[in-house]
N, C-alpha and C positions, 0 to 999 in steps of 0.2 A: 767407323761410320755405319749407322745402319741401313740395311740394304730393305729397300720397301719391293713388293710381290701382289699383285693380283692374285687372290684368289675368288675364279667367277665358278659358282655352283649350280645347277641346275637342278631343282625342286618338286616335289608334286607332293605337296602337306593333304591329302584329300581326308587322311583320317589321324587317330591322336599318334598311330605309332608308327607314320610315315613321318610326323612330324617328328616326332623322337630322333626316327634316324638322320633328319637333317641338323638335327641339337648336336647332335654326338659328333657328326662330321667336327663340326664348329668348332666344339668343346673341344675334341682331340688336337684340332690343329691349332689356337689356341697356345697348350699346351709342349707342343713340338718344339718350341724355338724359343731360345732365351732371347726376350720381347727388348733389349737392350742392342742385339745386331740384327736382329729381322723381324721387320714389321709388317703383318699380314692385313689386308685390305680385301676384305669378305662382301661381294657381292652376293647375294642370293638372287635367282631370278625362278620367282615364283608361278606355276601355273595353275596353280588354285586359286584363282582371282575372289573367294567369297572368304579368304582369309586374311585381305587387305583390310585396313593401313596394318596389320600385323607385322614386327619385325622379330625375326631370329634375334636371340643373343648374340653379339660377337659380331652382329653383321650391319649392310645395309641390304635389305629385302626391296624389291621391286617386283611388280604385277605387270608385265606388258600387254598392251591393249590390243591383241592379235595371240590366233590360235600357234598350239606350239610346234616349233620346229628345233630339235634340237642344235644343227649349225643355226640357225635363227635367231634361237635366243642366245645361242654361246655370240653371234658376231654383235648383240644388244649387250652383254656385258662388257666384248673386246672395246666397242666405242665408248661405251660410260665409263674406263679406267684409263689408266696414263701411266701408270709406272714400267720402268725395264723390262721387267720380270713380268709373265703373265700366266697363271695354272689354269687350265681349266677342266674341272671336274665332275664327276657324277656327286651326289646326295649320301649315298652310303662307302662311304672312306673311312677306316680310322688311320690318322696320320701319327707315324710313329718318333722318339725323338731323334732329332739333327736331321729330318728327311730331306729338308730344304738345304741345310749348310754341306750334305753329298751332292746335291745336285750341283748347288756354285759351284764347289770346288772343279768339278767338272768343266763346266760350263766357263771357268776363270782359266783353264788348262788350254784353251783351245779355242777360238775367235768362232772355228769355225762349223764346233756345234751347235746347234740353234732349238734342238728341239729335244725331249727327253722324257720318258719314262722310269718312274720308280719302281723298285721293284713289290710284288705282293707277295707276302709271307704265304698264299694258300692257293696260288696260281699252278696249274701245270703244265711249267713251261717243257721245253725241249730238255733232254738230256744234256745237249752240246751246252745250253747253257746255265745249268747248274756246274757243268765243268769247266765254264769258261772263267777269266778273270770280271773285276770288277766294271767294265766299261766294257758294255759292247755294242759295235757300229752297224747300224740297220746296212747302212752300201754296203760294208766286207761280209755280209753274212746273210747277203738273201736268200738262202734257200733255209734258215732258222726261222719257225714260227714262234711269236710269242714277245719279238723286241719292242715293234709298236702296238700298242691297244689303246683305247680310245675313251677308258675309266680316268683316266687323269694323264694329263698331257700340259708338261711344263716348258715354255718356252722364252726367247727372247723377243719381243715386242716386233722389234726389229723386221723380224720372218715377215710378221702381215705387210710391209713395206714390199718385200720381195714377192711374196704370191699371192697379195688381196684377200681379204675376210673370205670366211669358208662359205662353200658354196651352198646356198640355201635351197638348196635342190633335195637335199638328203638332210629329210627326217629324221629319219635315226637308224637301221640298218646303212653301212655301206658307210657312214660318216669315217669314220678311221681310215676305214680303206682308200676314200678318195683323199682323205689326209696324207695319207701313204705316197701314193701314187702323185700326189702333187708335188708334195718333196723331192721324190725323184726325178720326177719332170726339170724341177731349177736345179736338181745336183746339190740337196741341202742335203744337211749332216742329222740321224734322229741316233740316238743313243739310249739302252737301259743302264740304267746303274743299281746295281746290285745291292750295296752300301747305304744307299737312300729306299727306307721302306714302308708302304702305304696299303694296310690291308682293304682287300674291294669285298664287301661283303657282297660275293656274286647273286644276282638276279634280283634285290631289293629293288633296283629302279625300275625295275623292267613291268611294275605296275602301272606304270605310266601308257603302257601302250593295251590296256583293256579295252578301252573306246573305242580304238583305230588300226587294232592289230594288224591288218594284212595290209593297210595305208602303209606302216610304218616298216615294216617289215619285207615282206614279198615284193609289193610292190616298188622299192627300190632295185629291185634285179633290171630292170630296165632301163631306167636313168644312167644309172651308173654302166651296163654297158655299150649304152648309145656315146656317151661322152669319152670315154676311153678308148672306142674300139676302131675310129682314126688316129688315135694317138702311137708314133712311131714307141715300139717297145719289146722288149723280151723277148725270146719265145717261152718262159714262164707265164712272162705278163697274159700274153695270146690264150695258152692255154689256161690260163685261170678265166678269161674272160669267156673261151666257148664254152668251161664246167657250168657256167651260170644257170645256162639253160639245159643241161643235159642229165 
């Protein structure tokens, strides 16, 4: 039986070779997964609105009619799809093959992983986890940086049931981390798998924040730990939140 996946993307086509890099996303993933057991369902959620009705190849493209917010527009893709499975990614991935069929297999291992990242062939993670095994659990291993990042984050549908669309508070710094930090609040499970691999061509989307830089950026130090810093937590947590300002 084929297993169908949201894949929602987040775009900014402003010139010909940002839009490239959203082709290629497409095209690579695509390509990933023998289209007979997994069927991928490609949102684009475009913020170049003067490239409307325009569609990606491979997808369905939408222009929403409000400025961007990256959890914003990612909870605009969460409500426009309906399947189990839901990705959601940046614009410069290339998705490599059976990325998806490591993830299931994981995710079919265990009720009670809910949330997952693949891993990038050009990431530099921790030592610990290039010497770890193939699965490894954000809980058993918080003091390892590098399990959750916020380039592609695979999940089950299910989770937004449990801790509500993401919070449109955060623009785009700080987005992962209160992804982070929210899971642990319900006690959910985030997992890397090693085996499943999606390279992040780093800082290609990061063109999106020219217009609003220190909006989107700096300015998240605040929100983020006004909201957190009643939250019963850590004394990691604690001390990561006084570095904020320090």
């Amino acid at each position: 039986m084929q297993v169908k996946i949201d894949i929602i993307i987040l775009s900014y086509g402003k010139t010909e070779q940002m839009r490239a890099i959203t082709q290629q996303c497409i095209d690579s993933l695509v390509l990933s997964e023998d289209p007979a057991k997994i069927g991928f369902n490609v949102l684009i959620i475009e913020s170049e609105k003067s490239m409307a009705p325009y569609q990606y190849t491979g997808s369905n493209t939408i222009y929403p009619d409000t400025n961007f917010g990256y959890n914003k527009f990612m909870n605009i893709g969460i409500r426009a799809t309906n399947n189990k499975y839901v990705c959601l990614c940046n614009n410069d991935l290339i998705f490599h093959k059976n990325w998806a069929t490591e993830l299931l297999k994981v995710f079919d291992s265990s009720s009670k992983i809910v949330s997952a990242n693949p891993y990038c062939d050009n990431f530099e993670y921790d030592i610990k986890i290039k010497n770890s095994g193939n699965v490894i659990r954000r809980d058993k291993n918080p003091n390892i940086s590098g399990i959750l990042t916020g380039w592609c984050i695979f999940t089950r549908r299910s989770l937004f049931d449990k801790i509500g669309l993401l919070d449109e508070q955060f623009t785009f710094w700080y987005a992962d981390t209160d992804y982070e930090f929210t899971l642990k609040k319900h006690r959910l499970i985030h997992v890397l798998v090693k085996s499943s691999v999606v390279t992040h061509l780093v800082s290609q989307s990061h063109d999106l924040l020219l217009d609003k830089k220190d909006e989107l950026t700096i300015g998240q130090k605040a929100i983020f730990s006004e909201k957190w810093k009643h939250e019963p937590a850590s004394k990691k947590i604690k001390r990561f939140l006084r570095s904020l300002f320090n």
